[in-house]
Each structure stands twice: as C-alpha cells, then as structure tokens.
Z-matrix of the N, CA and C atoms (Angstrom, degrees):
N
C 1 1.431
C 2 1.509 1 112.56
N 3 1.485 2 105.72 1 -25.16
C 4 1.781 3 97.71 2 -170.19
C 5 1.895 4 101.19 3 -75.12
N 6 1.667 5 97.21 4 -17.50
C 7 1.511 6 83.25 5 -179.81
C 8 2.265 7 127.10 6 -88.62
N 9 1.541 8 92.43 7 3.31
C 10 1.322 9 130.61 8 176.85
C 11 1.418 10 88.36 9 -74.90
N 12 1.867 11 110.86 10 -77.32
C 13 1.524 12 99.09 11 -174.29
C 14 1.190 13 130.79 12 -74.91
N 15 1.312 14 129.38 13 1.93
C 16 1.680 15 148.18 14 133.77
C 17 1.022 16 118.10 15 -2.63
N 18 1.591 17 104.91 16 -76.37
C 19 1.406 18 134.26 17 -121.60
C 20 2.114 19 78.25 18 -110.21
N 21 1.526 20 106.35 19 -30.15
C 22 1.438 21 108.67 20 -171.23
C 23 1.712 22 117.10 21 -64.43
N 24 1.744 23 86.11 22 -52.18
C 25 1.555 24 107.95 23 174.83
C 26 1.510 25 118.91 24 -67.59
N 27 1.627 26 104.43 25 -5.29
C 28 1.726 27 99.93 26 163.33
C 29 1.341 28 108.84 27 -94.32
N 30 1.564 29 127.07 28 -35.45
C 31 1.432 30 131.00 29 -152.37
C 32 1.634 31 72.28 30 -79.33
N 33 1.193 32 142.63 31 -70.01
C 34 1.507 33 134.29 32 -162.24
C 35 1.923 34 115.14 33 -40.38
N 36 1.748 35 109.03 34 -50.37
C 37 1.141 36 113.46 35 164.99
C 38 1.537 37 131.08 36 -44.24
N 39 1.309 38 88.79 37 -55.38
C 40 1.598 39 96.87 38 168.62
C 41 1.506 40 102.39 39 -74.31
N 42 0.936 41 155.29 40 10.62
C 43 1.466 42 126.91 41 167.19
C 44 1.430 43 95.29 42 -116.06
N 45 1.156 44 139.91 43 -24.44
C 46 1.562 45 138.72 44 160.54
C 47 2.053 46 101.44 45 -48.80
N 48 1.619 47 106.67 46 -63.46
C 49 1.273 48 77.71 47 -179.54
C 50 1.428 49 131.01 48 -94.93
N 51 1.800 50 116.38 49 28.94
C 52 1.691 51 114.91 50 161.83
C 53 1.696 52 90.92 51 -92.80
N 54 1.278 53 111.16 52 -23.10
C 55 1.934 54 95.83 53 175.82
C 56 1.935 55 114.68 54 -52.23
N 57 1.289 56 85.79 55 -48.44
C 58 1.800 57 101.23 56 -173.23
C 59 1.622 58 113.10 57 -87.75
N 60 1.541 59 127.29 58 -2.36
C 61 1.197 60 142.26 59 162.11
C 62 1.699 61 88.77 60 -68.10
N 63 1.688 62 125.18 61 -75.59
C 64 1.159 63 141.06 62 -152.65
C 65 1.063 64 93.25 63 -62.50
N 66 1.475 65 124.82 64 -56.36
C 67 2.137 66 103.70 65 176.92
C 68 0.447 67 139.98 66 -77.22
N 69 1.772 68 116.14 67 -2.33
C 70 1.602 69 111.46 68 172.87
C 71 1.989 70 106.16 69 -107.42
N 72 1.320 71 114.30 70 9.42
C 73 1.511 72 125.33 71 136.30
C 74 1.463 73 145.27 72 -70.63
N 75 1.285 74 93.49 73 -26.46
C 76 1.500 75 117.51 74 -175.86
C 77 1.582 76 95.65 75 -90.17
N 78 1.580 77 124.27 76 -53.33
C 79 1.680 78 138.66 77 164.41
C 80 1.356 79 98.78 78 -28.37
N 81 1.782 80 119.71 79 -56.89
C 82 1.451 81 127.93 80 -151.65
C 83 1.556 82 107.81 81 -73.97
N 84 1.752 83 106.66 82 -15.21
C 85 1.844 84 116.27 83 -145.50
C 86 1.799 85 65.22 84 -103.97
N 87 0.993 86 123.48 85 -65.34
C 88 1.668 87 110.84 86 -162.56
C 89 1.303 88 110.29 87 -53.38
N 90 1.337 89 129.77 88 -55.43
C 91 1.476 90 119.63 89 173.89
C 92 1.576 91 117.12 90 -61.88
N 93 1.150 92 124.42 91 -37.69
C 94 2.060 93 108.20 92 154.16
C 95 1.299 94 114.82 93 -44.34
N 96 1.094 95 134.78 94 -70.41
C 97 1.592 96 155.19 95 154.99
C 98 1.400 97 97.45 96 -3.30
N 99 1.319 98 119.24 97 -74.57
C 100 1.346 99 120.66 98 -168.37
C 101 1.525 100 124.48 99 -65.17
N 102 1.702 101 93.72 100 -27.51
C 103 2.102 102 103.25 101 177.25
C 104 1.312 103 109.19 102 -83.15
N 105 2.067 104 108.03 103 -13.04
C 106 1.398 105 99.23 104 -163.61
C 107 1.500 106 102.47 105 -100.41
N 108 1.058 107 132.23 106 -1.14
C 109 1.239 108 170.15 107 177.90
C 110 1.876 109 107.17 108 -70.36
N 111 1.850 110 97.78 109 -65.45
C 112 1.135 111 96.67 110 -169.56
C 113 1.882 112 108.70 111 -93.81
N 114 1.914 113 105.66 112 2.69
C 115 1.321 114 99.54 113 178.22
C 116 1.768 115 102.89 114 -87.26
N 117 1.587 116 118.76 115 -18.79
C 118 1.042 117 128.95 116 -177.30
C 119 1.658 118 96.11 117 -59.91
N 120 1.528 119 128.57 118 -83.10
C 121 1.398 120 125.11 119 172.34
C 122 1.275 121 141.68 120 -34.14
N 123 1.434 122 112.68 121 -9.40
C 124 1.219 123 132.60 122 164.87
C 125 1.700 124 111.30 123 -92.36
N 126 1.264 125 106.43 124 -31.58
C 127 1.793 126 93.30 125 168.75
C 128 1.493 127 103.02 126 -103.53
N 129 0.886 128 148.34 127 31.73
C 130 0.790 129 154.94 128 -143.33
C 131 2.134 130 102.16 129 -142.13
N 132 1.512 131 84.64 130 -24.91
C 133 1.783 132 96.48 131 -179.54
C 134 1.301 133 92.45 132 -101.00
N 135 1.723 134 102.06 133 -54.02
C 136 1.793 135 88.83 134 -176.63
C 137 1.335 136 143.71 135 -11.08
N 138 1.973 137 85.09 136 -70.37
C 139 1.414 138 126.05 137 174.61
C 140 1.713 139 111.47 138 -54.94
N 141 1.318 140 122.84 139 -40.97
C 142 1.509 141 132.84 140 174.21
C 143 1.939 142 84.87 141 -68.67
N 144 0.768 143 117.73 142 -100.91
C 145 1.866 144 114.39 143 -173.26
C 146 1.568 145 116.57 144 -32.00
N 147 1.108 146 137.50 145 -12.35
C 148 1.102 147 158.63 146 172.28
C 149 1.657 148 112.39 147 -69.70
N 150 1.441 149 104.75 148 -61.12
C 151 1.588 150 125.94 149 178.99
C 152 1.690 151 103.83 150 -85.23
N 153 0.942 152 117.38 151 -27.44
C 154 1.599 153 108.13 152 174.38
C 155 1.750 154 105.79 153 -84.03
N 156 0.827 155 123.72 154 -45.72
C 157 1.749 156 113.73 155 164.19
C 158 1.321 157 113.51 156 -49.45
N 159 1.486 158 110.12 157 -56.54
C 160 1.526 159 82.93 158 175.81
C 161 1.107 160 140.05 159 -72.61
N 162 1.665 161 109.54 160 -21.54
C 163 1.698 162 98.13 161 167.47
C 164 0.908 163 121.91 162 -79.17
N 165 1.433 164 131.15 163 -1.38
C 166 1.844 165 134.23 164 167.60
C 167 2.252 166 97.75 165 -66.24
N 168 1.354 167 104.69 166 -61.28
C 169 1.324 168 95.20 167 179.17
C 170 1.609 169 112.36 168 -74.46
N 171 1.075 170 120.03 169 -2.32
C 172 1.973 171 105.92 170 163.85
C 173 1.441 172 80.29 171 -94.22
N 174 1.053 173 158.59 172 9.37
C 175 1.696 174 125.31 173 166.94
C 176 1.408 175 106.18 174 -98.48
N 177 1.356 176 111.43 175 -28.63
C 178 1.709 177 122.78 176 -177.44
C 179 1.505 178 105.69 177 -77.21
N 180 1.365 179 100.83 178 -25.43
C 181 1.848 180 97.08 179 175.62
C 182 1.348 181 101.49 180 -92.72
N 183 1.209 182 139.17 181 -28.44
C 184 1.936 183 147.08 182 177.30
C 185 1.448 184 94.24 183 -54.34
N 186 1.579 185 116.74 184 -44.10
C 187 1.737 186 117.70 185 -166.47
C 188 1.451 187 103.26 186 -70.56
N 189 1.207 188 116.95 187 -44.21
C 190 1.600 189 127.55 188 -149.70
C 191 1.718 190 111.45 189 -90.63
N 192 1.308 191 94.73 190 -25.69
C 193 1.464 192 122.78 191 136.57
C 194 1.663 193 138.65 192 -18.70
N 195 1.311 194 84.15 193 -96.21
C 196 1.412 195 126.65 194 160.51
C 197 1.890 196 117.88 195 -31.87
N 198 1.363 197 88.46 196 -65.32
C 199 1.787 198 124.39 197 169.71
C 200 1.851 199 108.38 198 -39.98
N 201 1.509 200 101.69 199 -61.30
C 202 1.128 201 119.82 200 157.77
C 203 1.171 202 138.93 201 -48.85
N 204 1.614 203 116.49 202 -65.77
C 205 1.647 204 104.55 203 176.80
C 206 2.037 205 98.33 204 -86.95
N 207 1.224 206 113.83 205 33.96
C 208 1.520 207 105.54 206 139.17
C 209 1.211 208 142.78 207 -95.11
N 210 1.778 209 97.48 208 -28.07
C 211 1.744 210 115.26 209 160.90
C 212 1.419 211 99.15 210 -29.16
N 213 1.462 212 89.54 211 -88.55
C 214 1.696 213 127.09 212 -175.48
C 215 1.610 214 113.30 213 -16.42
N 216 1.494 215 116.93 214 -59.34
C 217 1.220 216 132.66 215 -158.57
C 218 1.945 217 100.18 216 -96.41
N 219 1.200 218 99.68 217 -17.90
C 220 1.706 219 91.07 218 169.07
C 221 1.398 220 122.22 219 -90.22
N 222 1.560 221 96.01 220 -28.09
C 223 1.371 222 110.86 221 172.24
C 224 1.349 223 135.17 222 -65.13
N 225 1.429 224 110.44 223 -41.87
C 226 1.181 225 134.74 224 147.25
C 227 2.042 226 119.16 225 -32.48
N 228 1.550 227 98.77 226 -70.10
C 229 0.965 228 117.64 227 -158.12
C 230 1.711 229 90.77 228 -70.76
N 231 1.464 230 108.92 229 -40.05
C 232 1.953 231 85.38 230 -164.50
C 233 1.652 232 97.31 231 -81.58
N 234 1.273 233 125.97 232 -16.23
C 235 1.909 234 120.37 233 167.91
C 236 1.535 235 96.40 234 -54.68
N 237 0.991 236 132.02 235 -68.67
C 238 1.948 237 136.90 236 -159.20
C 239 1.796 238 100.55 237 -85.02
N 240 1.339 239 129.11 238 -8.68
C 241 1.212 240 120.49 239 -179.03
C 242 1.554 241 111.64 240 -156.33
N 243 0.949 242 118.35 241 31.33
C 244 1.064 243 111.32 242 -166.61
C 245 1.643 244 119.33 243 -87.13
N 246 1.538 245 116.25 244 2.84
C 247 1.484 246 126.13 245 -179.95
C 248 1.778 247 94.99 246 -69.80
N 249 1.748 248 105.19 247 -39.37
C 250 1.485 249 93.79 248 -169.19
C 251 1.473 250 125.13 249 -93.01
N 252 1.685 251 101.71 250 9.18
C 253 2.041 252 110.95 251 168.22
C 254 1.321 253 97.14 252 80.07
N 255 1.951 254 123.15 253 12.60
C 256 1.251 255 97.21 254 -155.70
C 257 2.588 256 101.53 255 -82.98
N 258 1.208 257 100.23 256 16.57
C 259 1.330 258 125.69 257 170.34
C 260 1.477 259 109.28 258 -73.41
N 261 1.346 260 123.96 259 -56.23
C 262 1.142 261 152.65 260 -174.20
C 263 1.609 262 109.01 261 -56.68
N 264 1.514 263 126.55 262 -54.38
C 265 1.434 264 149.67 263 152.91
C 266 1.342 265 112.29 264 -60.08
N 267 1.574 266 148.09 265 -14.78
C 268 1.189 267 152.51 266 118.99
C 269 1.403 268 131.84 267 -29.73
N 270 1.413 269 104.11 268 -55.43
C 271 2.095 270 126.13 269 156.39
C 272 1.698 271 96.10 270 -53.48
N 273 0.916 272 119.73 271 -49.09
C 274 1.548 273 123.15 272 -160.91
C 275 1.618 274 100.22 273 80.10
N 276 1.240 275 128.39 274 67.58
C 277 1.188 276 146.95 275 137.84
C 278 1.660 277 118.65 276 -111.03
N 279 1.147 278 101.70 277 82.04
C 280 1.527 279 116.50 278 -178.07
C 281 1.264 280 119.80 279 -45.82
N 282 1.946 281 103.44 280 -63.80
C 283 1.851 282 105.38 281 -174.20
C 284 1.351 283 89.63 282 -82.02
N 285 1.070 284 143.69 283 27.55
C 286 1.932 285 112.56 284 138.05
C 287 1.476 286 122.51 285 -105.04
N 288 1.540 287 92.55 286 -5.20
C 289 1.669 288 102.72 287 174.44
C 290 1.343 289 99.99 288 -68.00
N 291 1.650 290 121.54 289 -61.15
C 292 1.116 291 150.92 290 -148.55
C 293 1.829 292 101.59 291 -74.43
N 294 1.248 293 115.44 292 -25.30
C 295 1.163 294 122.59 293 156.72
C 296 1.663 295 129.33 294 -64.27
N 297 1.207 296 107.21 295 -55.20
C 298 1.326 297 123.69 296 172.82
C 299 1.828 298 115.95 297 -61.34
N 300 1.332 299 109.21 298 -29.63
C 301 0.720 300 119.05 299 -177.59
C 302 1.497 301 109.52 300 -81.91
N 303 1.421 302 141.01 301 -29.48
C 304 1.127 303 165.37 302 -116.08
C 305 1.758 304 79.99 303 -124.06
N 306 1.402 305 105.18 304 -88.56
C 307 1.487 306 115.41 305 179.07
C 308 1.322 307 125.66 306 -40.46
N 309 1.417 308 117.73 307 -51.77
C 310 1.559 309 111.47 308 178.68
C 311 1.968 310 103.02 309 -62.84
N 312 1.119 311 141.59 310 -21.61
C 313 1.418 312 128.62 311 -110.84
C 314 2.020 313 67.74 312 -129.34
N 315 1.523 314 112.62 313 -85.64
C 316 1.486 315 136.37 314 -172.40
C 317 2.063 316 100.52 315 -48.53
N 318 1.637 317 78.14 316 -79.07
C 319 2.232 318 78.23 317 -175.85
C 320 1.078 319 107.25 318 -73.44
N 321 1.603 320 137.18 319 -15.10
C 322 1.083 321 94.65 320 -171.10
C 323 1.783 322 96.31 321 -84.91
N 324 1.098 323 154.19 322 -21.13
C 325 1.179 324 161.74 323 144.35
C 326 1.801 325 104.77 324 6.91
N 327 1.385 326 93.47 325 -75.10
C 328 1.627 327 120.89 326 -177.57
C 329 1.422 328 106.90 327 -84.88
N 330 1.524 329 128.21 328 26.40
C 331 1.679 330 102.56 329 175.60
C 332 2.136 331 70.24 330 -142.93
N 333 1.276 332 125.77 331 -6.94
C 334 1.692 333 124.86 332 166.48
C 335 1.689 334 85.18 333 90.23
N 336 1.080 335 114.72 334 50.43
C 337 1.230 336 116.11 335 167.68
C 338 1.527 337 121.45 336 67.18
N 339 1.380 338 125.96 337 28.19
C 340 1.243 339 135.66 338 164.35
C 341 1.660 340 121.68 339 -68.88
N 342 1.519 341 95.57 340 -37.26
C 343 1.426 342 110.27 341 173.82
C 344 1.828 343 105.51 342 -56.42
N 345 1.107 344 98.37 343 -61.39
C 346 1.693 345 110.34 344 -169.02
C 347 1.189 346 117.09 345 -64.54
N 348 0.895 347 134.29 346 -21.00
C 349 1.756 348 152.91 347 146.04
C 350 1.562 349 130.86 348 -55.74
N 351 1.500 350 109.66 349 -55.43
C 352 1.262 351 114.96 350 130.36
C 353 1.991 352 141.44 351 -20.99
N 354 1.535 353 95.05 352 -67.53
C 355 1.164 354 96.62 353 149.59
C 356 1.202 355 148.72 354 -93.09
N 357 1.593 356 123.64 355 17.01
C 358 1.145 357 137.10 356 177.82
C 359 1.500 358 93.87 357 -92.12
N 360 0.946 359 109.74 358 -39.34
C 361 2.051 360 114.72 359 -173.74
C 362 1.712 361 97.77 360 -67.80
N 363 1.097 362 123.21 361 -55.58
C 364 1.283 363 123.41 362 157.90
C 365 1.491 364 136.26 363 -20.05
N 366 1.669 365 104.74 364 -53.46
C 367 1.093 366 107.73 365 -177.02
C 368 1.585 367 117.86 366 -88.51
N 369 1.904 368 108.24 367 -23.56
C 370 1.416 369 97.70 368 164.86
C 371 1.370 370 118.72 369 -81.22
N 372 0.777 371 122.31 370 -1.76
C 373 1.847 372 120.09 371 -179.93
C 374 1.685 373 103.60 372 -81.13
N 375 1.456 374 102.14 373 -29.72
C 376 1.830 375 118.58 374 179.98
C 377 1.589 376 94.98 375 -64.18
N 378 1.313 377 110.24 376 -78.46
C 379 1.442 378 129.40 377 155.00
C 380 1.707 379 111.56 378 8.74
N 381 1.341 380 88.08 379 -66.85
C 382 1.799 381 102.14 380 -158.00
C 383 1.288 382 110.15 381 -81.15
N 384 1.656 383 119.40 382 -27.86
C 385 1.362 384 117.63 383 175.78
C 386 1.543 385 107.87 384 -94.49
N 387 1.370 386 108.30 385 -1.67
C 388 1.974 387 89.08 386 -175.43
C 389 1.876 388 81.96 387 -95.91
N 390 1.385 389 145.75 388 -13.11
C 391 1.343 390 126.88 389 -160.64
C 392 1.519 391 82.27 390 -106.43
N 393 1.109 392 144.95 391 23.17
C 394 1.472 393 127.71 392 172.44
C 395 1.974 394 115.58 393 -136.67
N 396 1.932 395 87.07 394 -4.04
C 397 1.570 396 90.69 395 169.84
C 398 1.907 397 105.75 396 -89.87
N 399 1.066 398 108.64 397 156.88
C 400 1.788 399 125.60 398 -170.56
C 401 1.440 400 87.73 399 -70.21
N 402 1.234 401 120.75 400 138.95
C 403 1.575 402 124.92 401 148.12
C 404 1.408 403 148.24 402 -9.22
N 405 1.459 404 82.95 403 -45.72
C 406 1.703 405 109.41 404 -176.41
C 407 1.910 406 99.35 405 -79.63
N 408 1.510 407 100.65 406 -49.60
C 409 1.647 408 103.75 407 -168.75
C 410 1.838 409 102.78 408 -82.26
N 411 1.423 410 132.18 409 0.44
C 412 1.298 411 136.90 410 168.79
C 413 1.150 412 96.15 411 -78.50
N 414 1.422 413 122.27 412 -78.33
C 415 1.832 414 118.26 413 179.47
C 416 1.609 415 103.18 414 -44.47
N 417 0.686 416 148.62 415 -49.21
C 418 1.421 417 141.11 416 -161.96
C 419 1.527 418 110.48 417 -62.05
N 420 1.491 419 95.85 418 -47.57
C 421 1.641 420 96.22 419 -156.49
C 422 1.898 421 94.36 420 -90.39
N 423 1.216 422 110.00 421 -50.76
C 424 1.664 423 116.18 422 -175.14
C 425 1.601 424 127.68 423 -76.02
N 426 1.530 425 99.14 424 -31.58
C 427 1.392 426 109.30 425 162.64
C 428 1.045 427 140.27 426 -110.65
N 429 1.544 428 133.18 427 -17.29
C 430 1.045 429 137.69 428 144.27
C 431 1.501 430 137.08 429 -74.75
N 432 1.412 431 101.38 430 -29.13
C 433 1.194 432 143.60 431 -176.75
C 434 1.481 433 118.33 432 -70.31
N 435 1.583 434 95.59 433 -57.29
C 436 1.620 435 119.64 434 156.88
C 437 2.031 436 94.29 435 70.76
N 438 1.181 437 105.42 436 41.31
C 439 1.700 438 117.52 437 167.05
C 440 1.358 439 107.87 438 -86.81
N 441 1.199 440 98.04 439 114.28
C 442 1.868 441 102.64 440 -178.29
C 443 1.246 442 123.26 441 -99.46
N 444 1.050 443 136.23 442 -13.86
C 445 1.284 444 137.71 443 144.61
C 446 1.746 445 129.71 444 -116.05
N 447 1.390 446 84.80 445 131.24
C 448 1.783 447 91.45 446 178.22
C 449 1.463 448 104.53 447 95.00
C-alpha cells in the first residue's frame, strides 16, 4: 500500500504542478492578450494617422493639379475661343465672361463683327500669356490673385 500511496502522492504532485503550470500559462496568455491588444490599438492609430496624411497630400496634389490643367485648359480655350470669354468662365470670373460674351454675340452683330474680333484678339493674347506664365506665377496672379484681365 505505501507503494499505492507513493505512486498517489506523485499523481497528486504532478497534478498540483500541471494546475500551477496552467495558471501561470493562462496568467502568461492574459498578459500577451493585453500587449497584443494594446499593440493592436496602437497600429491601429498609426494606420488612422497614416490614411489621413495621405489624403491631405492627395487633396494638396488634386488642388495643384487642378491649378494646373486650368492654365492649360484656359489657355487653350481663350486661343480657339476666346471671342466668347468661354476661358474667362473657366477662372470663374463670370461678369467678364458674361461681358465678352455680351460684346462678341449683341455688338459685335451691330458694329458687322468688329466687336467679335476685337475680342477674339483679346482672348488670344489672354491665351498666350496664361500658356507662357510658370504655374506658380498663373495661380498667383489669376487665381489667387483673382486679376481678370490681362
């Protein structure tokens, strides 16, 4: 029998220490849990600060962009159209569109097209200096600037 209670007082030992193996594993799984937890919320901000920078610089590059193919597209437009200001309504300067438009369309009618000629010369000379000013000095002077003629 003493080798019955032997063999008892080991199977008990050993299960005392897989009890205290298991809680101080289970101890070890909650404190991972909790760093992995708090390393998750930490990239987790990154990634939130991460995606908000970049859509601040894709919006600053969308503007600068933008800025750009307006040179281009006003420039364009008042060389091939420029009797009708439709360059001018591109800037978002309306009453000088609305002017130009007025003159080539009404006087020039009643002056046999002097009006519309007039402003066709107008609009390529507009034309010629917004496609030959630098980027930087187009936004400056036409869009920030908000200079509507010349």
């Amino acid at each position: 029998m003493s080798d019955e209670k032997k063999l008892s007082d080991d199977l008990n030992d050993m299960l005392g220490d897989a009890k205290e193996g298991a809680k101080k594993a289970a101890d070890k799984a909650g404190e991972m849990a909790g760093e992995a937890k708090e390393k998750a919320k930490e990239f987790a901000e990154e990634a939130k600060e991460a995606a908000s920078e970049f859509a601040d610089d894709a919006k600053e590059a969308f503007d600068k962009a933008t800025g750009d193919n307006k040179k281009v597209l006003a420039g364009v437009l008042a060389i091939l159209l420029g009797a009708l200001g439709v360059h001018k309504f591109i800037l978002g300067y309306n009453k000088e569109g609305i002017i130009m438009l007025i003159v080539t369309l009404v006087i020039g009618v009643f002056t046999c097209g002097i009006g519309a000629s007039l402003m066709g010369i107008i609009g390529l000379i507009e034309g010629i200096i917004y496609l030959t000013k630098s980027d930087e000095e187009f936004y400056n002077t036409y869009q920030a600037g908000k200079k509507s003629w010349f």
